[in-house]
mmCIF file of the C-alpha atoms, coordinates in Angstrom:
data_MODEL
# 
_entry.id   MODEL 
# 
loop_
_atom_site.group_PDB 
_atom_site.id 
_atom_site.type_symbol 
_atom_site.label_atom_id 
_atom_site.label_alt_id 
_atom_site.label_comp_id 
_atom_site.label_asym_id 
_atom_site.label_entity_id 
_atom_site.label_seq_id 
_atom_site.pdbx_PDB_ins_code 
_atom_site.Cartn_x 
_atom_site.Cartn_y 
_atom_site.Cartn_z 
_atom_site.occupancy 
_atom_site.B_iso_or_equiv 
_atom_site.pdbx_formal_charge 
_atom_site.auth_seq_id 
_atom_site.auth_comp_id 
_atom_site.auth_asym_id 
_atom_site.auth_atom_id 
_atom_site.pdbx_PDB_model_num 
ATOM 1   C CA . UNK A 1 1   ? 0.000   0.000   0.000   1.00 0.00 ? 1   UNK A CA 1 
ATOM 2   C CA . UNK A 1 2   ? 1.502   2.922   -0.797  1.00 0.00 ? 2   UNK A CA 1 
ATOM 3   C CA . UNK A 1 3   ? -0.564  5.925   0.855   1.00 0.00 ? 3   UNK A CA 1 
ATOM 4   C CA . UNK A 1 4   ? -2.765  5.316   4.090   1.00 0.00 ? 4   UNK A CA 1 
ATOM 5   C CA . UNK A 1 5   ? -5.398  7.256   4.541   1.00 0.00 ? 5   UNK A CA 1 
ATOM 6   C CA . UNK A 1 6   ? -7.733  5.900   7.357   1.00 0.00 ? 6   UNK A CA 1 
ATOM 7   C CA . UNK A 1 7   ? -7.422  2.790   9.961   1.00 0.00 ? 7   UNK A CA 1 
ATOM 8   C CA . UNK A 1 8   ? -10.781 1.313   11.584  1.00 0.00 ? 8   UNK A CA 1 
ATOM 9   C CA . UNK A 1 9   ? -10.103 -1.070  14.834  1.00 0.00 ? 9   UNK A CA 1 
ATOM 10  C CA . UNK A 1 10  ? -12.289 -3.544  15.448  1.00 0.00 ? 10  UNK A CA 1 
ATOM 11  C CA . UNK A 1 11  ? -12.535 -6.820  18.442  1.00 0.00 ? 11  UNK A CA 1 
ATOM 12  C CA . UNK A 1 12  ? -14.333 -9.863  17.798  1.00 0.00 ? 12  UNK A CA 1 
ATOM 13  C CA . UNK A 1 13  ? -15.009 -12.856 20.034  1.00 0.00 ? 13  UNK A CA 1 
ATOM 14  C CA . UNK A 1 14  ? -15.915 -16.394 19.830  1.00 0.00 ? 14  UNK A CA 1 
ATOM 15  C CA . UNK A 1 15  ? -17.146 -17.442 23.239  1.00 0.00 ? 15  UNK A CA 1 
ATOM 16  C CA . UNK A 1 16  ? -18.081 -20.775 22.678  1.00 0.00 ? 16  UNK A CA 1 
ATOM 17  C CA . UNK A 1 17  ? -16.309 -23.327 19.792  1.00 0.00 ? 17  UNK A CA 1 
ATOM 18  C CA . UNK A 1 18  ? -13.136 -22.681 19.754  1.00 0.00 ? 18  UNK A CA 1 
ATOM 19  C CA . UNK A 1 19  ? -13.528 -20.959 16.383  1.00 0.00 ? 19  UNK A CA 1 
ATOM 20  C CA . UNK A 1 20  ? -10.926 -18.385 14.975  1.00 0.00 ? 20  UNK A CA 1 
ATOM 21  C CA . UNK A 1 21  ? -12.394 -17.656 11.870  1.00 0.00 ? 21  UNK A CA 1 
ATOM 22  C CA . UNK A 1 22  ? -15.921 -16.383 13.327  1.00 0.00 ? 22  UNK A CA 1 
ATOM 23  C CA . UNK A 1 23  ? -13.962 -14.214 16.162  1.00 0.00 ? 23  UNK A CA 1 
ATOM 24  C CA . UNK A 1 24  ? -11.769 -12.802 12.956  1.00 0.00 ? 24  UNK A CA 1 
ATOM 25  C CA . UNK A 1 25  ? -14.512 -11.846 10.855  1.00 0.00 ? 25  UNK A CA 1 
ATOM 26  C CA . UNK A 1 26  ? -16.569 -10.129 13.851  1.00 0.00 ? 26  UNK A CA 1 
ATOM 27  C CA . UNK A 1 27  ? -13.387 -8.554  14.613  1.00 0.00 ? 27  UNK A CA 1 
ATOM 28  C CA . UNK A 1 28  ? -13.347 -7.272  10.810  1.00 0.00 ? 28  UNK A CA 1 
ATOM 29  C CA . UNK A 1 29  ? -17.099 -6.180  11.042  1.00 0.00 ? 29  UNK A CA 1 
ATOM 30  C CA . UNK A 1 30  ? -16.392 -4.587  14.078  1.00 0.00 ? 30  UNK A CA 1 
ATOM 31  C CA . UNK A 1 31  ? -14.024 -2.486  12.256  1.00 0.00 ? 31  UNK A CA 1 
ATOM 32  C CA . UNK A 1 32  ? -15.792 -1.574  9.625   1.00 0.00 ? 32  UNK A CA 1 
ATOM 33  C CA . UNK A 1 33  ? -19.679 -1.598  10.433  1.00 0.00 ? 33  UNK A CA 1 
ATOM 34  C CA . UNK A 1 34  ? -19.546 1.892   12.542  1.00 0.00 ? 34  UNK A CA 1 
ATOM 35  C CA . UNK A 1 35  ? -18.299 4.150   9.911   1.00 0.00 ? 35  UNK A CA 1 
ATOM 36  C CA . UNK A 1 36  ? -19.315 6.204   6.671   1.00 0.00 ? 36  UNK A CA 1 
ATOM 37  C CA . UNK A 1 37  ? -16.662 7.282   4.070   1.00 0.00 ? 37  UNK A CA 1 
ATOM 38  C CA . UNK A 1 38  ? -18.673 9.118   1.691   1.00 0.00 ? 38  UNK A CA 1 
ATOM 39  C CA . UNK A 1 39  ? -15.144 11.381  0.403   1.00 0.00 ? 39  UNK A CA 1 
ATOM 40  C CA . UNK A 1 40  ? -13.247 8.323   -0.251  1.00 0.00 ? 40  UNK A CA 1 
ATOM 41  C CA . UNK A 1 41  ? -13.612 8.069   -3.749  1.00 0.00 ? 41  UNK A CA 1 
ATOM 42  C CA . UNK A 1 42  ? -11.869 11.996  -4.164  1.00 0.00 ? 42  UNK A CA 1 
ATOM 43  C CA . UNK A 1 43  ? -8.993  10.140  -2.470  1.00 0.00 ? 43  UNK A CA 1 
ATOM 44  C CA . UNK A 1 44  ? -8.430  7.016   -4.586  1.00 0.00 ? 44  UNK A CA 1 
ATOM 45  C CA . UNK A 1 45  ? -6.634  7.152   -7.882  1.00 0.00 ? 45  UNK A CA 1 
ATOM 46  C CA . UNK A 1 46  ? -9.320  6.917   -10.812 1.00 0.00 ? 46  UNK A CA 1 
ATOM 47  C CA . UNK A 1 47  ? -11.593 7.701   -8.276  1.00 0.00 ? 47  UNK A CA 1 
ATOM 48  C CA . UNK A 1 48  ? -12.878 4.668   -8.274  1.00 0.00 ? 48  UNK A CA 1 
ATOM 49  C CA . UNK A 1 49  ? -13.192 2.252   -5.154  1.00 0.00 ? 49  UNK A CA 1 
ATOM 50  C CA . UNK A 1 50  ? -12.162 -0.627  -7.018  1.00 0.00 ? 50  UNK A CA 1 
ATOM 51  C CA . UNK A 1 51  ? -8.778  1.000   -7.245  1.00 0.00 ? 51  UNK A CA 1 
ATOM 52  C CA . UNK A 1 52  ? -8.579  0.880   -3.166  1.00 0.00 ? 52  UNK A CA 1 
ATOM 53  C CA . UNK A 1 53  ? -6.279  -1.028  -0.889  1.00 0.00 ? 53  UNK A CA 1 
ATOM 54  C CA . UNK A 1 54  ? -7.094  -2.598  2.028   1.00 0.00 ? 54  UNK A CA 1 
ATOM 55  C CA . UNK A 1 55  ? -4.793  -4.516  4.553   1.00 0.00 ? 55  UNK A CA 1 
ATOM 56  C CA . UNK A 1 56  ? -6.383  -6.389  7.740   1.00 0.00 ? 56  UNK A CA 1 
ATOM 57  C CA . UNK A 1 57  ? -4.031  -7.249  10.064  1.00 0.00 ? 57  UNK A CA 1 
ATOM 58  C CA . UNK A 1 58  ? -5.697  -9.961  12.720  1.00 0.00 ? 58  UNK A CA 1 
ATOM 59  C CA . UNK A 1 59  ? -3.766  -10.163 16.429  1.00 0.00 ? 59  UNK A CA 1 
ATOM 60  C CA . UNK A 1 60  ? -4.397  -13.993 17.175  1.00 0.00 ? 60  UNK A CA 1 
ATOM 61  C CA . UNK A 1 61  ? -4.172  -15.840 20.008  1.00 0.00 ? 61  UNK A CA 1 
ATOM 62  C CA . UNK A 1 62  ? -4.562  -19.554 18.645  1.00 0.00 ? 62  UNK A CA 1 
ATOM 63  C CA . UNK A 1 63  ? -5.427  -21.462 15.467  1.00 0.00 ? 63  UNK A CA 1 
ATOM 64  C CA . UNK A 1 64  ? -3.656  -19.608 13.971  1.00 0.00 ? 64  UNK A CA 1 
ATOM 65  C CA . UNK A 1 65  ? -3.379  -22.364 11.247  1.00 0.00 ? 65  UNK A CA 1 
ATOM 66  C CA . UNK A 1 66  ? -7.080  -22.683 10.995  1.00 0.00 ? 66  UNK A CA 1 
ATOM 67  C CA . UNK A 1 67  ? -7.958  -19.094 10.173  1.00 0.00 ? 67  UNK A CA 1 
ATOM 68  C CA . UNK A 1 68  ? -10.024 -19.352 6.856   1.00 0.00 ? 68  UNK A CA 1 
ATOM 69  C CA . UNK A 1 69  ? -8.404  -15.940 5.209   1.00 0.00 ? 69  UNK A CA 1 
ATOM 70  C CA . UNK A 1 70  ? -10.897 -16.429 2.303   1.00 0.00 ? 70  UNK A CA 1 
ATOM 71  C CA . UNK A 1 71  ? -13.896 -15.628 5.083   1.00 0.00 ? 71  UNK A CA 1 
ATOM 72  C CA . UNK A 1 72  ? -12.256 -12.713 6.638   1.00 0.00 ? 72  UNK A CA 1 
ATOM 73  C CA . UNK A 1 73  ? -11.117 -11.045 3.473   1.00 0.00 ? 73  UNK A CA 1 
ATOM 74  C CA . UNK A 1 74  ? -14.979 -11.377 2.203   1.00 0.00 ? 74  UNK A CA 1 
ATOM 75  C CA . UNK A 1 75  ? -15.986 -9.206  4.804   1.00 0.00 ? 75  UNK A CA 1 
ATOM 76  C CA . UNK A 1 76  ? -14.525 -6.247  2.804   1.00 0.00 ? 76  UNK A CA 1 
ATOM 77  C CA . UNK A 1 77  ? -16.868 -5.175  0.365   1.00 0.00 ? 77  UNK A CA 1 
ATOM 78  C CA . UNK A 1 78  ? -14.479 -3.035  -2.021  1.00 0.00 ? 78  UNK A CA 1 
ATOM 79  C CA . UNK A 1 79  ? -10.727 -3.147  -3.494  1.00 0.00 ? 79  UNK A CA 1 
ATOM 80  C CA . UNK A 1 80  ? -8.004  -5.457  -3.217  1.00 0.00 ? 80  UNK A CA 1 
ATOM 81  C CA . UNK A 1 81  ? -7.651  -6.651  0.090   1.00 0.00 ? 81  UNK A CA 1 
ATOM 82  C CA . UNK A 1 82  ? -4.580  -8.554  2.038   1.00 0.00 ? 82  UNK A CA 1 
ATOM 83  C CA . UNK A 1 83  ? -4.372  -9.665  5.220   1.00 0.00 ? 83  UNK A CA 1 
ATOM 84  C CA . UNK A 1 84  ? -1.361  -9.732  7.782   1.00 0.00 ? 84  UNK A CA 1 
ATOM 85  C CA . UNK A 1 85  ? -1.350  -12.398 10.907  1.00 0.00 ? 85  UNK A CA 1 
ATOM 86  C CA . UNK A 1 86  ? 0.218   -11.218 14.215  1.00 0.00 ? 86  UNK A CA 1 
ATOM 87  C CA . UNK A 1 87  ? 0.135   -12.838 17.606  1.00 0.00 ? 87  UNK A CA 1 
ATOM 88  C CA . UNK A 1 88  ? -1.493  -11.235 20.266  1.00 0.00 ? 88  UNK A CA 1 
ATOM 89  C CA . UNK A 1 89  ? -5.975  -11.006 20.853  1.00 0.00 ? 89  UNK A CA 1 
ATOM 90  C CA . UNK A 1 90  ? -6.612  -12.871 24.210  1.00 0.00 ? 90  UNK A CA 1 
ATOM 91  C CA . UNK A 1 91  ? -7.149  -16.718 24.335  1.00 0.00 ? 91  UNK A CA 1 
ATOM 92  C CA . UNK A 1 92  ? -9.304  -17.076 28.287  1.00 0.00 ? 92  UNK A CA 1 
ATOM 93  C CA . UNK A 1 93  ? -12.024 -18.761 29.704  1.00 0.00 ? 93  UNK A CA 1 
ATOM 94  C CA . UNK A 1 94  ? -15.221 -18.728 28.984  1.00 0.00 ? 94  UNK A CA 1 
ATOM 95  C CA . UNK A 1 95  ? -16.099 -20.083 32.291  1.00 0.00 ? 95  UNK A CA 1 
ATOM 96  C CA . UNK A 1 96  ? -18.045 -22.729 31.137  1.00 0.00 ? 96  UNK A CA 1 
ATOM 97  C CA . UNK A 1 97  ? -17.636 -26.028 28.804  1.00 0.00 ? 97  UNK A CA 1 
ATOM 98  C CA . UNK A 1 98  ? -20.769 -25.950 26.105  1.00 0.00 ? 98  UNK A CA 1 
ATOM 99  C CA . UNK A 1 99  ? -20.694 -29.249 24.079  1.00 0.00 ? 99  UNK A CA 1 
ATOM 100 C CA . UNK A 1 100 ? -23.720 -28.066 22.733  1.00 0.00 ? 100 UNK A CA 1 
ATOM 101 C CA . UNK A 1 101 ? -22.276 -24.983 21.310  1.00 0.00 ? 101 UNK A CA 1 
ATOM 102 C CA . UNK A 1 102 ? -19.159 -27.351 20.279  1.00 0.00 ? 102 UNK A CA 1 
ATOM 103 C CA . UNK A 1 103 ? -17.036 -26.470 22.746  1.00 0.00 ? 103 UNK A CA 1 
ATOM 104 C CA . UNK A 1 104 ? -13.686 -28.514 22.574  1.00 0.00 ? 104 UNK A CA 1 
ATOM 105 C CA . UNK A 1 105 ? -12.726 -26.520 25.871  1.00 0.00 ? 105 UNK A CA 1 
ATOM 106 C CA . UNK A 1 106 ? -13.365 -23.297 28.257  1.00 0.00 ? 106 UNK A CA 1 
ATOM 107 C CA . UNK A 1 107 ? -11.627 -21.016 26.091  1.00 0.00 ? 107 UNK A CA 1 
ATOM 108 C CA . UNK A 1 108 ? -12.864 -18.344 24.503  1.00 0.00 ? 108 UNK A CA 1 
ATOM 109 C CA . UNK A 1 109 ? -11.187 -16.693 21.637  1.00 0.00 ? 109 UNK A CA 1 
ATOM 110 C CA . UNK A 1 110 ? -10.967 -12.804 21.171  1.00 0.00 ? 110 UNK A CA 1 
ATOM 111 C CA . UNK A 1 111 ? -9.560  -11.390 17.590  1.00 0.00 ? 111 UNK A CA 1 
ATOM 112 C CA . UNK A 1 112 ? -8.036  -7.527  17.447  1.00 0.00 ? 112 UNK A CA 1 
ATOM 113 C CA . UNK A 1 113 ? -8.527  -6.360  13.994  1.00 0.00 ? 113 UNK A CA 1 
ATOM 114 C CA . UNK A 1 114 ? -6.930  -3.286  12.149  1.00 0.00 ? 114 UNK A CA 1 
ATOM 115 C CA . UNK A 1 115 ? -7.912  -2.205  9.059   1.00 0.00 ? 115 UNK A CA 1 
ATOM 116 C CA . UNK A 1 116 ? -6.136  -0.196  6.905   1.00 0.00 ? 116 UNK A CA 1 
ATOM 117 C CA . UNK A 1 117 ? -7.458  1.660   3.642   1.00 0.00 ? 117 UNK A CA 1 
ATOM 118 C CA . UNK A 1 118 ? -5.647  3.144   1.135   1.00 0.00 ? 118 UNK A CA 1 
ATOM 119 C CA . UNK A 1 119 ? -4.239  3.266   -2.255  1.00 0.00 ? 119 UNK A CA 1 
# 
């Protein structure tokens, strides 16, 4: 990317199932769902917001193996996006086993998301 112009945080959370991908994506949503760029397009080369860059970079705590990147990037509705892996989010107890919500374990899984937009 070689201009930045904005960067939306976002956390997301699986509670129960052990399941990275689902805390990723709500971690992207969470991002992205609370905000309105209605200039953007000034900003972009061509104008256009096909011509946009976006780069999501996920702090994981586990699974990191299992992430579906395919899922997360869909979450972006526009441009070309890429997406960058770092440890960190939280991996803790949920207090409570669930098999029924297909838990494996207590722990509960909580994603930090930034994403970047530019051009």
């Amino acid at each position: 990317m070689e201009k930045i112009i904005f960067i939306q945080t976002g956390v997301g959370i699986d509670t129960h199932g052990q399941d990275i991908t689902k805390a990723a994506k709500r971690a992207v949503k969470n991002a992205i769902h609370s905000n309105s760029m209605p200039g953007l397009n000034a900003y972009l080369p061509g104008e256009s917001l096909d011509r946009m860059k976006v780069n999501i970079v996920l702090a994981i705590p586990a699974d990191q193996t299992l992430l579906d990147q395919d899922q997360v990037k869909a979450e972006i509705p526009y441009g070309e996006v890429t997406l960058e892996i770092v440890d960190g989010g939280l991996a803790t107890t949920s207090g409570i086993i669930l098999r029924e919500q297909d838990d494996t374990n207590d722990l509960m899984y909580i994603v930090n998301a930034a994403v970047q937009v530019g051009y």
